[in-house]
C-alpha positions as a Markdown table, in Angstrom:
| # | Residue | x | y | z |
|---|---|---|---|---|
| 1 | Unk | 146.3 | -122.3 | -38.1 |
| 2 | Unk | 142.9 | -122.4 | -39.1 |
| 3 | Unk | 141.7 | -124.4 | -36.3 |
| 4 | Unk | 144.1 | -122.6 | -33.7 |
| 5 | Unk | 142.4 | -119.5 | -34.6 |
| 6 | Unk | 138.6 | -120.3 | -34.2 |
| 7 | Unk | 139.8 | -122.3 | -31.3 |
| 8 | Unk | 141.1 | -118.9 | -29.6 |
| 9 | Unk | 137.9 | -117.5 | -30.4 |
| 10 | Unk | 135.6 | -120.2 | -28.9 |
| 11 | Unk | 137.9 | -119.1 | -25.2 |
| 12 | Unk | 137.0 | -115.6 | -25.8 |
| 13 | Unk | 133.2 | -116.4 | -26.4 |
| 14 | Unk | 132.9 | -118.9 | -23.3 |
| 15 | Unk | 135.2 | -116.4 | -21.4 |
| 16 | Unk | 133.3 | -112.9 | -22.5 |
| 17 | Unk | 130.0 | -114.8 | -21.8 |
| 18 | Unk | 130.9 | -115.5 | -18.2 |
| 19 | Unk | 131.8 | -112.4 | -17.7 |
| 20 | Unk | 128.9 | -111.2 | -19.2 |
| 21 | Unk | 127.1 | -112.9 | -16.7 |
| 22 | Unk | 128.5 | -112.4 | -13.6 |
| 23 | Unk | 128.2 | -108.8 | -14.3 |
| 24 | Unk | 124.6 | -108.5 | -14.7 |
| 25 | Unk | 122.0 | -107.8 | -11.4 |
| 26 | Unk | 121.2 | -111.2 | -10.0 |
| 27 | Unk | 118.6 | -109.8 | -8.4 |
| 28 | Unk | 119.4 | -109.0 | -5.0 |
| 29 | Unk | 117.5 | -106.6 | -3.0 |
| 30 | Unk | 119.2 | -103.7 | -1.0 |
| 31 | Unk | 116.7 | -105.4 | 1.5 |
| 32 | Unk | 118.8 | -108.8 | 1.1 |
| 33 | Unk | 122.0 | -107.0 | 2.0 |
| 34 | Unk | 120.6 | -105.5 | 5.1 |
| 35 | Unk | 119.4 | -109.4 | 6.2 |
| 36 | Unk | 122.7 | -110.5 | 5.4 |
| 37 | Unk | 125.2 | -107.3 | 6.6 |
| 38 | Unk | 123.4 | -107.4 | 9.8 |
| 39 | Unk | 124.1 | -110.8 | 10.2 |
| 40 | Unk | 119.9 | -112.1 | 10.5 |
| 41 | Unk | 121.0 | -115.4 | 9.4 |
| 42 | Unk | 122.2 | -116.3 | 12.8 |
| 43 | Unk | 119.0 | -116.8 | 13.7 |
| 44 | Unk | 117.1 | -116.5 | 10.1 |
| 45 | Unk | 117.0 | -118.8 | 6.8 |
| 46 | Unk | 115.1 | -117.3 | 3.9 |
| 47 | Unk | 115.7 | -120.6 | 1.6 |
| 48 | Unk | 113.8 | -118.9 | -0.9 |
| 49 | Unk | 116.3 | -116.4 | -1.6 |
| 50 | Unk | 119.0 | -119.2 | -1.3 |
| 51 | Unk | 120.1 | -118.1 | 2.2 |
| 52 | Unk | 120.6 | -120.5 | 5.8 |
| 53 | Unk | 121.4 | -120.3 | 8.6 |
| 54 | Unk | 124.2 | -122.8 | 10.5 |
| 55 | Unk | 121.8 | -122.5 | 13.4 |
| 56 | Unk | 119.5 | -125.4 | 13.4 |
| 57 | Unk | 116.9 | -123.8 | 14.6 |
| 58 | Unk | 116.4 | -121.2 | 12.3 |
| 59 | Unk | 113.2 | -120.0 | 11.6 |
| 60 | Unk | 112.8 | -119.9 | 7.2 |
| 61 | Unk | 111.5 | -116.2 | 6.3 |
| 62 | Unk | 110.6 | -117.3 | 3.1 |
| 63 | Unk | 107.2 | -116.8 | 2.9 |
| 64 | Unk | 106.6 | -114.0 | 5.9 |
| 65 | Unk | 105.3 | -111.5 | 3.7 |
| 66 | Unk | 102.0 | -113.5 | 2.8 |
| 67 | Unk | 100.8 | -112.7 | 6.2 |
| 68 | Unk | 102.4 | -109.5 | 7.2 |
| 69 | Unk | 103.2 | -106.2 | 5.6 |
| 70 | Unk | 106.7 | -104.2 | 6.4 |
| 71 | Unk | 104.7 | -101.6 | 8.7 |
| 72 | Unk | 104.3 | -104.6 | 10.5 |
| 73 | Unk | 108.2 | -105.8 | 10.7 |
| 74 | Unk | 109.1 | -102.2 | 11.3 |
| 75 | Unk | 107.6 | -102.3 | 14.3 |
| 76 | Unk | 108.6 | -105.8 | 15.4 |
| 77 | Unk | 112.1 | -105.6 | 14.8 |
| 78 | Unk | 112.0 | -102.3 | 17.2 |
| 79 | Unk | 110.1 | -104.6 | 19.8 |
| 80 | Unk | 107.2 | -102.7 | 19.5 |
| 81 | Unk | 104.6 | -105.6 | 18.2 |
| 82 | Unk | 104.9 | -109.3 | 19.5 |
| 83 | Unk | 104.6 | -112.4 | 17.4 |
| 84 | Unk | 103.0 | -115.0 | 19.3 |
| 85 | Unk | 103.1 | -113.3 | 22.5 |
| 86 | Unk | 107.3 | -112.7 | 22.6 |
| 87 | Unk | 109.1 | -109.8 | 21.0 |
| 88 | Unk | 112.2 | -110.1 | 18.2 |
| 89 | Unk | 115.1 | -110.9 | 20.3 |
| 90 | Unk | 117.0 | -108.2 | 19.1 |
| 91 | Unk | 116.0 | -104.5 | 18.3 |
| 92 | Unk | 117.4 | -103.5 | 14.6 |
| 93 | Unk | 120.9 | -101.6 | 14.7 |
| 94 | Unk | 120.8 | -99.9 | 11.2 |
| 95 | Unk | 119.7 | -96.9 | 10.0 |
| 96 | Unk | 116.1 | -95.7 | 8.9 |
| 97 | Unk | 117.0 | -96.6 | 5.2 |
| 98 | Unk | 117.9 | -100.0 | 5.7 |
| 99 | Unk | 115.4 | -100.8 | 8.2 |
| 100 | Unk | 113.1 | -100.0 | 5.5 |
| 101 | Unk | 114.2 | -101.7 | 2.5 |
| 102 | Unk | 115.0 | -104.9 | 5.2 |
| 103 | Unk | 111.2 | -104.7 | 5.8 |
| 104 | Unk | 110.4 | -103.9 | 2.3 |
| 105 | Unk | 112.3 | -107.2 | 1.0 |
| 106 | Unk | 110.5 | -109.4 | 4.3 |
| 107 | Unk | 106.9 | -108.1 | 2.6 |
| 108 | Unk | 108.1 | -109.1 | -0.6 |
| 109 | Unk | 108.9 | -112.9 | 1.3 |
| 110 | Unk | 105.9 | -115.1 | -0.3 |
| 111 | Unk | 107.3 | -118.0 | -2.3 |
């Protein structure tokens, strides 16, 4: 009976401990869920963060922010600054707020 019992108790603990984890913040940035609501990773990996892209030519993000700030990204995701010579292929469909914590999160991009 004895064993039965602490047995039980070992489920709970492994079972309360998952829980427990799964139900903390891992982390992710309201920026992250813009990039991944708005479906970026068609065109977009950020491995850094854990996400790809099926496309295999997907350009990683991961370390975007070393070189540019999120004034910068503001602007080139509303094709008004080039990269390279070319615009973003796509002008941002969100609103203000999650334009800026998407461009927040890319300046925060440097491994």
């Amino acid at each position: 009976m004895k064993q039965v019992a602490i047995f039980l108790l070992f489920v709970f603990a492994i079972v309360g401990l998952y829980g427990f984890a799964f139900s903390m913040n891992t982390g992710d940035d309201p920026g992250q869920k813009v990039f991944v609501d708005k479906k970026c990773g068609a065109c977009h990996t950020v491995t850094s963060a854990g996400l790809t892209s099926k496309n295999a030519k997907a350009v990683d993000l991961s370390t975007v922010g070393a070189s540019k700030k999120a004034d910068f990204f503001e602007k080139y995701l509303n094709k008004k600054e080039k990269v390279d010579g070319k615009e973003h292929k796509t002008a941002f469909k969100g609103t203000d707020q999650e334009l800026k914590d998407l461009t927040k999160w890319l300046e925060s991009l440097k491994k």
